[in-house]
PDBQT receptor file of N, H, CA, C and O in Angstrom, charges set to zero:
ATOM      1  N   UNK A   1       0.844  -1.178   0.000  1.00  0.00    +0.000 N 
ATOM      2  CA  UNK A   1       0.000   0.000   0.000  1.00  0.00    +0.000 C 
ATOM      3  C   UNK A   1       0.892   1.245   0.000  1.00  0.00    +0.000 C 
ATOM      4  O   UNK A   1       1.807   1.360   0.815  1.00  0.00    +0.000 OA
ATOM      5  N   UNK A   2       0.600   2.231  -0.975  1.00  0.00    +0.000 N 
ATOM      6  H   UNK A   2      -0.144   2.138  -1.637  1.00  0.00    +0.000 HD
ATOM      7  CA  UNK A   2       1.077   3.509  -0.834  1.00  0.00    +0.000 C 
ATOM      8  C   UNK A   2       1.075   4.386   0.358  1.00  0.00    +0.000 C 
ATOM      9  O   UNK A   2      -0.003   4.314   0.948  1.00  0.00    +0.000 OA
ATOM     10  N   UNK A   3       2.056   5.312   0.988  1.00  0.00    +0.000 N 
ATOM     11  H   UNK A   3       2.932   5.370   0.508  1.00  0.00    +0.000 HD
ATOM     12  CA  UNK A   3       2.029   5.574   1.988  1.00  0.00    +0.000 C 
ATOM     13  C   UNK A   3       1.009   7.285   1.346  1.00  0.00    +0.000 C 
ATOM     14  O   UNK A   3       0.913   7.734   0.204  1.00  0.00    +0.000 OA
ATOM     15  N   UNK A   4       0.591   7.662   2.295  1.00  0.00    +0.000 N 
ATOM     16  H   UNK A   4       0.669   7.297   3.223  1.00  0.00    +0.000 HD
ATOM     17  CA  UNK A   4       0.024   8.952   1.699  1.00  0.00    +0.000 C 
ATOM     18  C   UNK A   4       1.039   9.881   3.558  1.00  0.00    +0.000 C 
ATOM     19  O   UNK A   4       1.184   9.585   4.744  1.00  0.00    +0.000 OA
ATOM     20  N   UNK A   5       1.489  11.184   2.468  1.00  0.00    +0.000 N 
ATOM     21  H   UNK A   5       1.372  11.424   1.505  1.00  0.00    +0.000 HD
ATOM     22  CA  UNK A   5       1.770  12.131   3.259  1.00  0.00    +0.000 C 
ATOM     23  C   UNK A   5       1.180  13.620   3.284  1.00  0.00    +0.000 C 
ATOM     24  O   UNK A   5       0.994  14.040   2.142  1.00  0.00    +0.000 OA
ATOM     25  N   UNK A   6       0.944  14.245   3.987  1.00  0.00    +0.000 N 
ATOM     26  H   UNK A   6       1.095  13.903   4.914  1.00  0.00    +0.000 HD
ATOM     27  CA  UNK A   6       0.369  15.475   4.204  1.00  0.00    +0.000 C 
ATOM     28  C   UNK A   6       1.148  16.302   4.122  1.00  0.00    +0.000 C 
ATOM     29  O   UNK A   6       2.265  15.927   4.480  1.00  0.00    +0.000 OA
ATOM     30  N   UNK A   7       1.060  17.733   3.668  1.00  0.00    +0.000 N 
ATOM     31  H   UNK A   7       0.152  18.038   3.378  1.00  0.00    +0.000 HD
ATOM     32  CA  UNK A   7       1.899  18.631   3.589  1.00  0.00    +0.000 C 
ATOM     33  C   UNK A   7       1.234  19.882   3.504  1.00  0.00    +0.000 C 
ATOM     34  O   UNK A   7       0.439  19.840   2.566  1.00  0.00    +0.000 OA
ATOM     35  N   UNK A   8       1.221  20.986   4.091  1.00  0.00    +0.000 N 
ATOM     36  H   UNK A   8       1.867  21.021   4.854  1.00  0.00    +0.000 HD
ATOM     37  CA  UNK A   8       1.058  22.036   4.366  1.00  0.00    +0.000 C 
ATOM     38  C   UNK A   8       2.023  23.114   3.346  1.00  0.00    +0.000 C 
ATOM     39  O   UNK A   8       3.242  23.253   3.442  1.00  0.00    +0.000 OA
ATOM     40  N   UNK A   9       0.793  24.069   2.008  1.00  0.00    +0.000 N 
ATOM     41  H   UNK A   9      -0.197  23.957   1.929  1.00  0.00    +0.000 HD
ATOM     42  CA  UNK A   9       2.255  25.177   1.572  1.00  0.00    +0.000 C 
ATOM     43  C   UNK A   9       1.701  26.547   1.987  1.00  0.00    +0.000 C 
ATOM     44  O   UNK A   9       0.477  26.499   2.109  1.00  0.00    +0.000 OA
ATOM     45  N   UNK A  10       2.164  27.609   2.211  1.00  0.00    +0.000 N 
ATOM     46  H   UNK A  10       3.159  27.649   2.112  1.00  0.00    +0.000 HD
ATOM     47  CA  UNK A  10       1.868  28.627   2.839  1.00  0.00    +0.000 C 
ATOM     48  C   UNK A  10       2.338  29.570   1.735  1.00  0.00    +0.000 C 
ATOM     49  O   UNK A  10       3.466  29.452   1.257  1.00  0.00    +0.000 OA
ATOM     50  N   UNK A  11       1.381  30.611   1.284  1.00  0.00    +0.000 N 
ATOM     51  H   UNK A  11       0.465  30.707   1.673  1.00  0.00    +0.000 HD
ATOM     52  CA  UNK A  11       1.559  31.904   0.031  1.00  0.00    +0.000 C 
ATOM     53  C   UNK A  11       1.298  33.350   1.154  1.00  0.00    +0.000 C 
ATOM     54  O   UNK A  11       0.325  33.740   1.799  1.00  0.00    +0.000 OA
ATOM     55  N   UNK A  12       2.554  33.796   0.992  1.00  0.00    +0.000 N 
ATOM     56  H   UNK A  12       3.345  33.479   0.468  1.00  0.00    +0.000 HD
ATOM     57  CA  UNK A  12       2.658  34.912   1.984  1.00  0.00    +0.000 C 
ATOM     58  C   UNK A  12       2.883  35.750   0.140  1.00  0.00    +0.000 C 
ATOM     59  O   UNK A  12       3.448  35.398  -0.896  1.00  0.00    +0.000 OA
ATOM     60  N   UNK A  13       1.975  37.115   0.631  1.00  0.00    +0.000 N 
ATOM     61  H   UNK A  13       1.516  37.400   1.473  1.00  0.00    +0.000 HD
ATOM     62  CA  UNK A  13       1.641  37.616  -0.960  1.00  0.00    +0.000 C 
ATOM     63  C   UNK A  13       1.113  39.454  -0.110  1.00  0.00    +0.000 C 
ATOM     64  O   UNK A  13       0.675  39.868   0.964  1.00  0.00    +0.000 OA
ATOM     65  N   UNK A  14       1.409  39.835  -1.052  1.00  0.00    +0.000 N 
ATOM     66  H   UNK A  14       1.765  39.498  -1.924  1.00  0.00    +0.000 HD
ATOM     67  CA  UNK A  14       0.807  41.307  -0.686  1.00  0.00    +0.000 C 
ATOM     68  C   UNK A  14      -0.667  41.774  -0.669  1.00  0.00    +0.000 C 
ATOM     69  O   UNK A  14      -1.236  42.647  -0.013  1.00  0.00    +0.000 OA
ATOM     70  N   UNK A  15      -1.279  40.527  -2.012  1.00  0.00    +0.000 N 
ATOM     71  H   UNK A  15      -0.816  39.818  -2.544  1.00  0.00    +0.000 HD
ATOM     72  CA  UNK A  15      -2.719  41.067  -2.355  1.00  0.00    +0.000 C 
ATOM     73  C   UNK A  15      -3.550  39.297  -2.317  1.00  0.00    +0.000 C 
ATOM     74  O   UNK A  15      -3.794  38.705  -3.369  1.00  0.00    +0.000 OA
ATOM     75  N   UNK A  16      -3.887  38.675  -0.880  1.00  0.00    +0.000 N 
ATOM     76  H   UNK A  16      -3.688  39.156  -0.025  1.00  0.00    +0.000 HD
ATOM     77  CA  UNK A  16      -4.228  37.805  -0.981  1.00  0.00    +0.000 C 
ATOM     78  C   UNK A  16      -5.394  37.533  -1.830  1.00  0.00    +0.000 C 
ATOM     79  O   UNK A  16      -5.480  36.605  -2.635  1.00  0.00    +0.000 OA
ATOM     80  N   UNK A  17      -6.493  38.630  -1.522  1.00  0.00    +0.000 N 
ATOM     81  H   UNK A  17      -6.423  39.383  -0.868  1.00  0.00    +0.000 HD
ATOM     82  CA  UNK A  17      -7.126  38.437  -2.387  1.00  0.00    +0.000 C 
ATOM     83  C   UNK A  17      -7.497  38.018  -4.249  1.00  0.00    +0.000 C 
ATOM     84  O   UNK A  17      -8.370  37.331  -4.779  1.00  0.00    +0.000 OA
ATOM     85  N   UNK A  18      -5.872  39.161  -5.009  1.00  0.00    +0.000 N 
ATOM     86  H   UNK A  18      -5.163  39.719  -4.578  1.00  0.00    +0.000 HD
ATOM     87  CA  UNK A  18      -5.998  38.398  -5.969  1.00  0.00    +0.000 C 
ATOM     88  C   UNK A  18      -5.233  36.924  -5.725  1.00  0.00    +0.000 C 
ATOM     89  O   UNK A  18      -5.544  36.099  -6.583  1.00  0.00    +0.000 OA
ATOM     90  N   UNK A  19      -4.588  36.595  -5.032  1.00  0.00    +0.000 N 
ATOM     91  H   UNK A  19      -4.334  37.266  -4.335  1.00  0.00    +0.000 HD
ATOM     92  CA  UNK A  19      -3.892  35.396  -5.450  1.00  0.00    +0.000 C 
ATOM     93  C   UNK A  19      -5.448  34.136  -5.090  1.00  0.00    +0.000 C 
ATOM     94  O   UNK A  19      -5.745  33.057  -5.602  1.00  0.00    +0.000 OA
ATOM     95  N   UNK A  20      -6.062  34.923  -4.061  1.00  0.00    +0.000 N 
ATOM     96  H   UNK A  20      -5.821  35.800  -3.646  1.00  0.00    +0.000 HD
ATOM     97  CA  UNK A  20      -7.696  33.547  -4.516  1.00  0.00    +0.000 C 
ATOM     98  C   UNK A  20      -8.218  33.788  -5.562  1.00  0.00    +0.000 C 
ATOM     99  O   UNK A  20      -8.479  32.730  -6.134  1.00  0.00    +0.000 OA
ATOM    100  N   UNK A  21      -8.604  34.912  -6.295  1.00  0.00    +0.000 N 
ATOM    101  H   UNK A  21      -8.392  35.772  -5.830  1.00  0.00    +0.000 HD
ATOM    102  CA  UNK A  21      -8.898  34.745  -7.548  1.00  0.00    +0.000 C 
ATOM    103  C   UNK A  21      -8.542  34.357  -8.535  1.00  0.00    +0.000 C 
ATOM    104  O   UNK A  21      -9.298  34.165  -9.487  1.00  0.00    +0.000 OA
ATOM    105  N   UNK A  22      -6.982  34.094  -8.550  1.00  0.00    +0.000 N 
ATOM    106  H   UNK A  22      -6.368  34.250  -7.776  1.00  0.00    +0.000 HD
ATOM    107  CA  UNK A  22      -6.384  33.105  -9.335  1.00  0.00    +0.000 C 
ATOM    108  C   UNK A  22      -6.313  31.773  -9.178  1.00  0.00    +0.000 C 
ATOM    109  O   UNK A  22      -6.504  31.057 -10.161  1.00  0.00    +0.000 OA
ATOM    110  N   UNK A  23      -6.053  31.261  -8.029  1.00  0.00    +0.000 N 
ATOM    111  H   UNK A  23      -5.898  31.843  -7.231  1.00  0.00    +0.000 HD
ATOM    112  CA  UNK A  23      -6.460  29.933  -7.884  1.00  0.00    +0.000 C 
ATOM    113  C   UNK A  23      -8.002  29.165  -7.703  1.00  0.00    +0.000 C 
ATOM    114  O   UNK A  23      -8.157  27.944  -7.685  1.00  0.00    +0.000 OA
ATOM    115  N   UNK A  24      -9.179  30.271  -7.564  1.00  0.00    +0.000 N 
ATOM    116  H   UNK A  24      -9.053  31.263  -7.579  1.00  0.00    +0.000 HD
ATOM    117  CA  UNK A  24     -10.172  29.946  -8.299  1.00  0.00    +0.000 C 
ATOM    118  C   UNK A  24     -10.272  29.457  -9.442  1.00  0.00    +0.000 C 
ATOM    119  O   UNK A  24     -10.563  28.305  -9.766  1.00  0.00    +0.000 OA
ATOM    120  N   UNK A  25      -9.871  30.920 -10.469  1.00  0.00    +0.000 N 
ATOM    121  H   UNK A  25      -9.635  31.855 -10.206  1.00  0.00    +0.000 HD
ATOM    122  CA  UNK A  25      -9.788  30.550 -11.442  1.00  0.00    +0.000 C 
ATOM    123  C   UNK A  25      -9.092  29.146 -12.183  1.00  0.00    +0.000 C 
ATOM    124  O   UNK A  25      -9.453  28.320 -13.021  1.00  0.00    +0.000 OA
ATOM    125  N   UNK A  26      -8.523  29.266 -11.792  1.00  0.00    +0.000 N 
ATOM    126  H   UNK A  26      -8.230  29.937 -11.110  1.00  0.00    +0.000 HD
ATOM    127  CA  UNK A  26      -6.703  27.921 -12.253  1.00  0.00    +0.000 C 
ATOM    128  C   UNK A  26      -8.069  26.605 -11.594  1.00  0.00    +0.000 C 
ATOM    129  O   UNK A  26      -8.848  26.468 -12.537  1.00  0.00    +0.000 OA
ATOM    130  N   UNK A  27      -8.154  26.442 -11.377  1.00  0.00    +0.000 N 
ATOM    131  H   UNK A  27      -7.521  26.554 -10.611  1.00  0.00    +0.000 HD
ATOM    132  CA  UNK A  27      -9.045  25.281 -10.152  1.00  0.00    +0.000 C 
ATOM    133  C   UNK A  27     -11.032  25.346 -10.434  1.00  0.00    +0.000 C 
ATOM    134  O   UNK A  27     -11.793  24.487  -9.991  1.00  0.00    +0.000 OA
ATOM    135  N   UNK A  28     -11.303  26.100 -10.938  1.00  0.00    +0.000 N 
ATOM    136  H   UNK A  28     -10.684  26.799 -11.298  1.00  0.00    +0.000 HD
ATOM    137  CA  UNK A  28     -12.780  26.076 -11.279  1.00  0.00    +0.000 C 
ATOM    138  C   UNK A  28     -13.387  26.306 -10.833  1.00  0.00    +0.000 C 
ATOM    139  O   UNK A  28     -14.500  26.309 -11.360  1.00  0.00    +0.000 OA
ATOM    140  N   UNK A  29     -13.235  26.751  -9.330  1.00  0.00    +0.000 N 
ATOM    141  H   UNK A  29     -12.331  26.748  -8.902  1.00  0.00    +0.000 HD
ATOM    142  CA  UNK A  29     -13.499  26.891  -7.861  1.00  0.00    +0.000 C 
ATOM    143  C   UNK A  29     -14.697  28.034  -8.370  1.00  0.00    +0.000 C 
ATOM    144  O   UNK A  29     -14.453  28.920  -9.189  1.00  0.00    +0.000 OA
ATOM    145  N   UNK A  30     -16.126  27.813  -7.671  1.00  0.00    +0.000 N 
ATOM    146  H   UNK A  30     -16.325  27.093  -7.005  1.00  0.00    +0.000 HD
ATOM    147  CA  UNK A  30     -17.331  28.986  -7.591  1.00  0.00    +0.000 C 
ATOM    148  C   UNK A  30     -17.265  29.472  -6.336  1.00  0.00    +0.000 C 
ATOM    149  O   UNK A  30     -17.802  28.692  -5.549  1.00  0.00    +0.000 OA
ATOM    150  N   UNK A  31     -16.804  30.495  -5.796  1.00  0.00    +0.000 N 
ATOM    151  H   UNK A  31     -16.369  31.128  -6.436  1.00  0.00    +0.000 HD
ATOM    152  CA  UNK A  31     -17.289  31.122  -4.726  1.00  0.00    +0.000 C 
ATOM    153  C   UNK A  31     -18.525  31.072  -4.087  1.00  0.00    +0.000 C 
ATOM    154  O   UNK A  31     -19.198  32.082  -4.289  1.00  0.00    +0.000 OA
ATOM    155  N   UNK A  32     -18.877  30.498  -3.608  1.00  0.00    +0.000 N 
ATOM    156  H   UNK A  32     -18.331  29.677  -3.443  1.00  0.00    +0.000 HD
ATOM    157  CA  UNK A  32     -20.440  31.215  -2.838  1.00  0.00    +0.000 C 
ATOM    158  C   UNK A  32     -20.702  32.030  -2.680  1.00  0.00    +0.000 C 
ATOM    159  O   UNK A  32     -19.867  32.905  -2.453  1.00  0.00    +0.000 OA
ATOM    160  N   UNK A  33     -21.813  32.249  -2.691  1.00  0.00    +0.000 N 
ATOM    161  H   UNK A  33     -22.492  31.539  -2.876  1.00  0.00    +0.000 HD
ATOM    162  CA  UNK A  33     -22.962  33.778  -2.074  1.00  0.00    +0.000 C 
ATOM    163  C   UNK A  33     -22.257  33.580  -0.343  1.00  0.00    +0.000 C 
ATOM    164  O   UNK A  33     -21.815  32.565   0.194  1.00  0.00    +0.000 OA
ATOM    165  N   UNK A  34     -22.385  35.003   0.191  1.00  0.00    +0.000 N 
ATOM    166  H   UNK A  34     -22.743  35.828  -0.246  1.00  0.00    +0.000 HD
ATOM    167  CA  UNK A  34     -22.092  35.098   1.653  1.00  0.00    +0.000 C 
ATOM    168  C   UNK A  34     -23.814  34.681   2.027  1.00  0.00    +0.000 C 
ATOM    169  O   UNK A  34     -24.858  34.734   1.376  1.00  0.00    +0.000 OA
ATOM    170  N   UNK A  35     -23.453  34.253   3.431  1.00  0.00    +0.000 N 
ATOM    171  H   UNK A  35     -22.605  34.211   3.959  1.00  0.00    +0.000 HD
ATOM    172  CA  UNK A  35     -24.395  33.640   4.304  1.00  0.00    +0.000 C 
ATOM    173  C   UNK A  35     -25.643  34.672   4.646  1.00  0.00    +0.000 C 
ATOM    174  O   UNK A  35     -25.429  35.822   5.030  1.00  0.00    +0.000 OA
ATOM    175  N   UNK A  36     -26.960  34.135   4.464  1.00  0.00    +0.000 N 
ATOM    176  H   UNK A  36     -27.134  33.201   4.152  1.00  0.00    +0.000 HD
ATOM    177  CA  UNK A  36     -28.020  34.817   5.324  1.00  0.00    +0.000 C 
ATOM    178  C   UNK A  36     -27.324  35.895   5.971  1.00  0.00    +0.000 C 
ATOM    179  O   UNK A  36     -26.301  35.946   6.655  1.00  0.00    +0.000 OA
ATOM    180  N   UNK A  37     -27.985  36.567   5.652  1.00  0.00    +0.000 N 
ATOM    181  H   UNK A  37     -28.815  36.526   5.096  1.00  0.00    +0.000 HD
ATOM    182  CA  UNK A  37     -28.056  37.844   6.610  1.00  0.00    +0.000 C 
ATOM    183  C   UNK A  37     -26.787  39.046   6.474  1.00  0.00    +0.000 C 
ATOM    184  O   UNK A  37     -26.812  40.144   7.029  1.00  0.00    +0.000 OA
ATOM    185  N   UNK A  38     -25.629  38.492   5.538  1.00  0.00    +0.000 N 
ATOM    186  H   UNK A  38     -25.609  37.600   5.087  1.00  0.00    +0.000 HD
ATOM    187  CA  UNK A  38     -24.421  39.311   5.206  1.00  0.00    +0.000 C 
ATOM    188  C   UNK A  38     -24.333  39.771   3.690  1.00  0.00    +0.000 C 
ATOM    189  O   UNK A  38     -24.361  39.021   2.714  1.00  0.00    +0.000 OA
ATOM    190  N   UNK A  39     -24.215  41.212   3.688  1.00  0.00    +0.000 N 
ATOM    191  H   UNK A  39     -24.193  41.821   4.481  1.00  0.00    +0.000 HD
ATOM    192  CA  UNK A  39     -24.074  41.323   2.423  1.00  0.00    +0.000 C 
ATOM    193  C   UNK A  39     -22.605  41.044   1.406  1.00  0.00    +0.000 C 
ATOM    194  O   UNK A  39     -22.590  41.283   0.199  1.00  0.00    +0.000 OA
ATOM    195  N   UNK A  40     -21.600  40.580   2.069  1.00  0.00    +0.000 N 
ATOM    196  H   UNK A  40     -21.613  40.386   3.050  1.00  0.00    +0.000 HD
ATOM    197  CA  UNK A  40     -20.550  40.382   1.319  1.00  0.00    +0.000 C 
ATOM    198  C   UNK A  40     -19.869  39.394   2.591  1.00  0.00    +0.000 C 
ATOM    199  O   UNK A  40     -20.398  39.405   3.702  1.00  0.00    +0.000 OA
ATOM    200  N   UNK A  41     -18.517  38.455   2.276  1.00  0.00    +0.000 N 
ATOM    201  H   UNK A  41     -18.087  38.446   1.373  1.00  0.00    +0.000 HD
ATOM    202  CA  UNK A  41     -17.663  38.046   3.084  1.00  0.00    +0.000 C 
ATOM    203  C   UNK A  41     -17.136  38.847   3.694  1.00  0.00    +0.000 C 
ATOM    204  O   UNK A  41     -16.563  38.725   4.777  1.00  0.00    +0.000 OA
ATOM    205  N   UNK A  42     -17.320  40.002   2.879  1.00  0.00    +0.000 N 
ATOM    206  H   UNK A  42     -17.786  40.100   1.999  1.00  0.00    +0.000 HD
ATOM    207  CA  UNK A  42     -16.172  40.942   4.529  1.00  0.00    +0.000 C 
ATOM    208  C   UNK A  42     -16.431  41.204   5.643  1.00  0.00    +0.000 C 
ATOM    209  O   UNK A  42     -15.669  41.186   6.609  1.00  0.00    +0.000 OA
ATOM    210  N   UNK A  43     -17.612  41.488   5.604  1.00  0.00    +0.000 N 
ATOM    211  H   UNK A  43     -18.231  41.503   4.819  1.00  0.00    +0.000 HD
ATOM    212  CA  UNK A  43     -18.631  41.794   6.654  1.00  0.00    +0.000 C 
ATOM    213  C   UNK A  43     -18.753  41.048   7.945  1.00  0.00    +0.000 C 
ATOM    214  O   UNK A  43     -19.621  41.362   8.760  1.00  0.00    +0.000 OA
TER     215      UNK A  43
């Protein structure tokens, strides 16, 4: 049996935000709507 290992990579970046919109993108990834009652994630 193959061993499986875990690994942790960490992106220290100036503008995190675009770097999730790129790996959305790159990855296919849909964001969700923010939750009941919030009008955006920042919030």
């Amino acid at each position: 049996m193959t061993t499986v290992r875990k690994f942790q990579v960490t992106f220290d970046c100036a503008d995190p935000e675009r770097v999730a919109r790129f790996w959305c993108e790159v990855l296919g990834y849909v964001v969700p709507p923010p939750p009941a009652g919030f009008g955006s994630w920042e919030e």
